[in-house]
LORO-971118 format. One record per atom (N, C-alpha, C): residue number from 1; atom name; x, y, z. Coordinates in Angstrom, 1 decimal, padded with zeros to 4 digits. Each point is the difference from the previous one (the first is absolute). Example, Ala and Ser with C-alpha at 12.3 -4.5 7.8 and 13.67 -1.06 7.14 Angstrom:
% LORO-971118
     i   at       px       py       pz
     1    N    013.2   -005.7    007.8
     1   CA   -000.9    001.2    000.0
     1    C    000.9    001.2    000.0
     2    N   -000.4    001.1   -000.7
     2   CA    000.9    001.1    000.0
     2    C   -000.8    001.1    000.8
% end
This chain:
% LORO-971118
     i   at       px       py       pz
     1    N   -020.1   -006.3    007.8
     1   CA    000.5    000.2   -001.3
     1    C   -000.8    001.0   -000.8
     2    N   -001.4    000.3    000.1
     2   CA   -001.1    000.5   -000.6
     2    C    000.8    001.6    000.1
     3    N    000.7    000.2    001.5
     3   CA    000.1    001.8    000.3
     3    C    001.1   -000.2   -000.8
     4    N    000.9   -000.9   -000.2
     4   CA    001.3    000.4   -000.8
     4    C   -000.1    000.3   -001.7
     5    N   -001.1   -001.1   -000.1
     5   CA   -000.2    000.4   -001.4
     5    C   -000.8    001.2   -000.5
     6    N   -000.5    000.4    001.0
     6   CA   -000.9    001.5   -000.5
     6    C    000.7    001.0    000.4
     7    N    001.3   -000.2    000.7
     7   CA    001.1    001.2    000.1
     7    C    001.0    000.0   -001.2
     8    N    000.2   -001.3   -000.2
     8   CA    000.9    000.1   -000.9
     8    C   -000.8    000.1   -001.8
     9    N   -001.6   -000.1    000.2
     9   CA   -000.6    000.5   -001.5
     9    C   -000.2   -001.1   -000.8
    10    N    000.5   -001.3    000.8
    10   CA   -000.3   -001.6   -001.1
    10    C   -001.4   -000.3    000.1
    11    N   -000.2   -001.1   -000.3
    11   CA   -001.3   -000.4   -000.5
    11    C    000.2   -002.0    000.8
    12    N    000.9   -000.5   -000.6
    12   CA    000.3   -001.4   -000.2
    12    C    000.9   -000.4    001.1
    13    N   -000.5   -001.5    000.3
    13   CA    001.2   -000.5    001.1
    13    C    001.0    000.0   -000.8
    14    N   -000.2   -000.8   -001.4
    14   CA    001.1    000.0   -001.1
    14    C    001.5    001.0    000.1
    15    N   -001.0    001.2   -000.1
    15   CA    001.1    001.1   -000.3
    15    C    000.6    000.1    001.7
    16    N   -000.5    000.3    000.8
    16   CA    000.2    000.1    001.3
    16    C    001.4   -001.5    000.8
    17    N   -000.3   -001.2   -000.7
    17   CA    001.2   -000.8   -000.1
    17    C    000.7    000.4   -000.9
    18    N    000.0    000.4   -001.0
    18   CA    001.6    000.5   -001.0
    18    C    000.4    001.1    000.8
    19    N   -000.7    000.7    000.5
    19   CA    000.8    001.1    000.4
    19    C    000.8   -000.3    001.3
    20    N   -000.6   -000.6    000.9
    20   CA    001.0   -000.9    001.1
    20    C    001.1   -000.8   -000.8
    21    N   -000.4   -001.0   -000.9
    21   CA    001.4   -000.7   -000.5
    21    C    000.7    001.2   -000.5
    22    N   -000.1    000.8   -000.3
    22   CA    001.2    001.4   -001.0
    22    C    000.4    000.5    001.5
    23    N   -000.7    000.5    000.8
    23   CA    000.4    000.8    001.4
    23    C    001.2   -001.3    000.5
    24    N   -000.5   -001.5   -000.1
    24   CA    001.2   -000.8    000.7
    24    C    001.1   -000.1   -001.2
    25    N   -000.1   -000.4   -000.8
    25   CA    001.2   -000.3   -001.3
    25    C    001.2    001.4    000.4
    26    N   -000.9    001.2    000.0
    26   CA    000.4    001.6   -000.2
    26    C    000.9   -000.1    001.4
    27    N   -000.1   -000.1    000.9
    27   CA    000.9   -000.5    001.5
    27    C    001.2   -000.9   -000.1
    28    N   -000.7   -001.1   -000.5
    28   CA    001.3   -000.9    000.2
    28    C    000.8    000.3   -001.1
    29    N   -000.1    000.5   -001.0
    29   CA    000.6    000.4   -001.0
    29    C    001.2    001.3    000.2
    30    N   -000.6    000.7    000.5
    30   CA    000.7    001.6    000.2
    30    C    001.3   -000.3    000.9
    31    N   -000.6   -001.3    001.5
    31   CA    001.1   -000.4    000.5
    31    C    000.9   -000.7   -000.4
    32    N   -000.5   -000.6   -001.0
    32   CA    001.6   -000.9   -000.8
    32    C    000.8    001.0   -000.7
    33    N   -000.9    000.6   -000.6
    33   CA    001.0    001.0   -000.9
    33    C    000.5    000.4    000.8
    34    N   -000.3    001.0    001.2
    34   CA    001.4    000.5    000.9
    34    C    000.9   -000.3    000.2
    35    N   -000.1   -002.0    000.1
    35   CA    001.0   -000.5    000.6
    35    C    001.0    000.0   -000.9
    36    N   -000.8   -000.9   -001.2
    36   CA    000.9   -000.3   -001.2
    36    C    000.9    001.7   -000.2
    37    N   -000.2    001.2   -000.3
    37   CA    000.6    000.9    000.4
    37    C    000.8    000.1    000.7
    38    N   -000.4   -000.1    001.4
    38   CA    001.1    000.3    001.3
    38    C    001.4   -001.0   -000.3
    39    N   -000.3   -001.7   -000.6
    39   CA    000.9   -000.6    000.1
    39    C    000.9    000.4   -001.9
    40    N   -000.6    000.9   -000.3
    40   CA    000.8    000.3   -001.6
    40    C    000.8    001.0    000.9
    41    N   -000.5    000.8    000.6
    41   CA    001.5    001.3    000.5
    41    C    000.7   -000.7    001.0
    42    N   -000.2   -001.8    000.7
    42   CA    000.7   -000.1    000.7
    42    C   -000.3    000.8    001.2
    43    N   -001.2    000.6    000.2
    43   CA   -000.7    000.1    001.4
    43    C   -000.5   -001.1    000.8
    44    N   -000.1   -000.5    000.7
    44   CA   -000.1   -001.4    000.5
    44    C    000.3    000.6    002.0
    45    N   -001.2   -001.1    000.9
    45   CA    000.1    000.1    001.1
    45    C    001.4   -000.2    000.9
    46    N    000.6   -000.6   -000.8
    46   CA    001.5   -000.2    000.1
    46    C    000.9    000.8   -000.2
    47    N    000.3    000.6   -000.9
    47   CA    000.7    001.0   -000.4
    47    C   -000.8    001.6    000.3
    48    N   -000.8    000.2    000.8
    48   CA   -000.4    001.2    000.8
    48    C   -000.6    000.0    000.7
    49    N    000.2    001.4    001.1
    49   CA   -000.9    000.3    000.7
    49    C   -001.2   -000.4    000.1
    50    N   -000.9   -000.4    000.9
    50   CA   -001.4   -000.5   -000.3
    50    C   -000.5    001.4    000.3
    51    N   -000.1    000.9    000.9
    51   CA   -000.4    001.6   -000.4
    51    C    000.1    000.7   -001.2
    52    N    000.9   -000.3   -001.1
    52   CA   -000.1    000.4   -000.9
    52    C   -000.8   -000.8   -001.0
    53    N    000.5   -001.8    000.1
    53   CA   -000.6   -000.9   -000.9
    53    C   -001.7    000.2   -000.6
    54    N   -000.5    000.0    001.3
    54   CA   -001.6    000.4   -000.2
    54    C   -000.7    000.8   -000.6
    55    N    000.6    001.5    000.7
    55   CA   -001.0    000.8   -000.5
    55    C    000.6    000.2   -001.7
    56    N    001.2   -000.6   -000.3
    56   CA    000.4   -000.1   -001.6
    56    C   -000.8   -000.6   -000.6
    57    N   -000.4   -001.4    000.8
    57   CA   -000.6   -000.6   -001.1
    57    C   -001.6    000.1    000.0
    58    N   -000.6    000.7    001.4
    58   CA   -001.6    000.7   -000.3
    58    C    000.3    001.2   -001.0
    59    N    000.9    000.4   -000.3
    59   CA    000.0    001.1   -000.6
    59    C    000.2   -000.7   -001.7
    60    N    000.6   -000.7   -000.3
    60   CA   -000.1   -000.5   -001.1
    60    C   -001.7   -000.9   -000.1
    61    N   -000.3   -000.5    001.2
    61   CA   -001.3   -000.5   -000.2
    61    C   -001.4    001.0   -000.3
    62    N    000.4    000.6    000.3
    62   CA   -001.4    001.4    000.0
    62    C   -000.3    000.2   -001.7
    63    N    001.1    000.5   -000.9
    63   CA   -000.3    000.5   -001.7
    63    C   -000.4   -001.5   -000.8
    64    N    000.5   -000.9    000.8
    64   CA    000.2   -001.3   -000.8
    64    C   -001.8   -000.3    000.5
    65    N   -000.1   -000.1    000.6
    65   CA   -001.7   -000.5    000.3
    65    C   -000.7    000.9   -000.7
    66    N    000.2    001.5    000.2
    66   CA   -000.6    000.7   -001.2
    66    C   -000.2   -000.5   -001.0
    67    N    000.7    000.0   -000.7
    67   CA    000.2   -000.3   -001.5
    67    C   -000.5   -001.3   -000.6
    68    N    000.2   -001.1    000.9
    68   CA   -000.4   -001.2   -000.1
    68    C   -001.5   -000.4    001.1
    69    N   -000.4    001.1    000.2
    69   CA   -001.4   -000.4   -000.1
    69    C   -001.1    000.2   -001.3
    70    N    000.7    001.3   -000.3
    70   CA   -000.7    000.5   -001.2
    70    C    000.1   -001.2   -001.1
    71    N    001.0   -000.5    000.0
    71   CA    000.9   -001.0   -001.1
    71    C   -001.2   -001.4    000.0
    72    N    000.1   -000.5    001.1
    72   CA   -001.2   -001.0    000.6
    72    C   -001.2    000.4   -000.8
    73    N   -000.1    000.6    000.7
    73   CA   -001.6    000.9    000.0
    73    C   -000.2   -000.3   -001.3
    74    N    001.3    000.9   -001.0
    74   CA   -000.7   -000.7   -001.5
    74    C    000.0   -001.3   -000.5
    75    N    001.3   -000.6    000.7
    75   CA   -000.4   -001.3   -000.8
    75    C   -001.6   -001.2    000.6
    76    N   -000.3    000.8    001.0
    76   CA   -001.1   -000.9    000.3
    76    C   -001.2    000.6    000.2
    77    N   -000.1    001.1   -001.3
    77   CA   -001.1    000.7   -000.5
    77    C   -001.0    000.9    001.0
    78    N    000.9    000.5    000.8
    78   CA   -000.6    001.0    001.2
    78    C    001.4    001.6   -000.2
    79    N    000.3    000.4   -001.1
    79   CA    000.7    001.1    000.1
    79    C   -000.8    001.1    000.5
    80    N   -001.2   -000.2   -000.9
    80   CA   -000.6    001.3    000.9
    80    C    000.0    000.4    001.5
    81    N   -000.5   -001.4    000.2
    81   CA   -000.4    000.3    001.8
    81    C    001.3    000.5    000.6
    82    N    001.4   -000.8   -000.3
    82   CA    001.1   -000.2    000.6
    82    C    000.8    001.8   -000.6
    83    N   -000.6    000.4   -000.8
    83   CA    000.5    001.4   -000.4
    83    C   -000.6    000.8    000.7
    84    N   -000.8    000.0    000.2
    84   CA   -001.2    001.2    001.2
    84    C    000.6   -000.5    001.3
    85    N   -000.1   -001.4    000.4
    85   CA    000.7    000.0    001.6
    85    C    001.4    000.3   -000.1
    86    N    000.8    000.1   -001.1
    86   CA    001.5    000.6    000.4
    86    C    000.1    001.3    000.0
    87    N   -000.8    001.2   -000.8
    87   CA   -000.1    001.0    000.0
    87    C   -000.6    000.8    001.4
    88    N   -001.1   -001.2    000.5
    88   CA   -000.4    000.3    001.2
    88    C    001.0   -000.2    001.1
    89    N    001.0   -000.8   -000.2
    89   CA    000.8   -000.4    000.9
    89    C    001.0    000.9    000.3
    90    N    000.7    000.8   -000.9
    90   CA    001.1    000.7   -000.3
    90    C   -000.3    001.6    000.4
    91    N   -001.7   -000.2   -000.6
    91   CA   -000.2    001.6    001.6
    91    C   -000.1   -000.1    000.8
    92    N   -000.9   -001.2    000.9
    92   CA    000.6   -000.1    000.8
    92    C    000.9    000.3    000.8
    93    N    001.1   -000.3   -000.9
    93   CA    001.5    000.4    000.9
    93    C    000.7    000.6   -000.2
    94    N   -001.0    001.2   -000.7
    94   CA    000.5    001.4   -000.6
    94    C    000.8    000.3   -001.1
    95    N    000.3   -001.8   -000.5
    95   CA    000.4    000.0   -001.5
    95    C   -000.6    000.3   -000.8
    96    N   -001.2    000.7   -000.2
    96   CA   -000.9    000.5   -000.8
    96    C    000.4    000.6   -002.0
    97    N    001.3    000.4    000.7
    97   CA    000.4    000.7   -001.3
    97    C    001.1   -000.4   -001.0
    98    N    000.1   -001.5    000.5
    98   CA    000.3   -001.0   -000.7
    98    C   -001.0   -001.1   -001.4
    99    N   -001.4    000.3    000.5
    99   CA   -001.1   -000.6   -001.0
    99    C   -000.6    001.7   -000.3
   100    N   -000.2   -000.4   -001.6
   100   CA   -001.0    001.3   -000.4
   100    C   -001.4    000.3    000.9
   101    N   -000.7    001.4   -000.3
   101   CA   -000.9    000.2    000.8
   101    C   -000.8   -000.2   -000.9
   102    N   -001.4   -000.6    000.5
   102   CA   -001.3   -000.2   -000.1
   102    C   -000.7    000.5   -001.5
% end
């Protein structure tokens, strides 16, 4: 735990457990919303393709975990951290020019 916390710049087990509870809340959350989604347009495993079904609904799952990590993050007083790892995250994957620069 000691390497993760001096990568990720914390100090506290404290803070290092909120940020796992926001990383899990931020997951199970993003997947509901997709669903609750998929079943508002009447996308459902039933009524389509499962080739299509999926990558719809990872595709809806991807902006929604975005947005609602950051969301988390604030409500359980780690926005900063959770703003620098999304910014970090988004170059990453060459979304870079989606968050302001530095």
């Amino acid at each position: 735990m000691n390497k993760l916390k001096k990568r990720w710049g914390i100090t506290s087990n404290y803070q290092l457990v909120i940020i796992f509870i926001v990383f899990a809340i931020t997951g199970s959350s993003s997947a509901i919303l997709a669903e609750i989604l998929m079943n508002f347009f009447g996308w459902t495993k039933t009524t389509m393709n499962l080739w299509l079904y999926w990558p719809l609904r990872l595709i809806l799952i991807f902006p929604g975990y975005q947005v609602l990590l950051v969301l988390f993050g604030f409500l359980f007083g780690q926005f900063k951290f959770f703003w620098e790892f999304e910014k970090k995250m988004l170059r990453s994957m060459k979304l870079g020019f989606l968050v302001p620069n530095k």
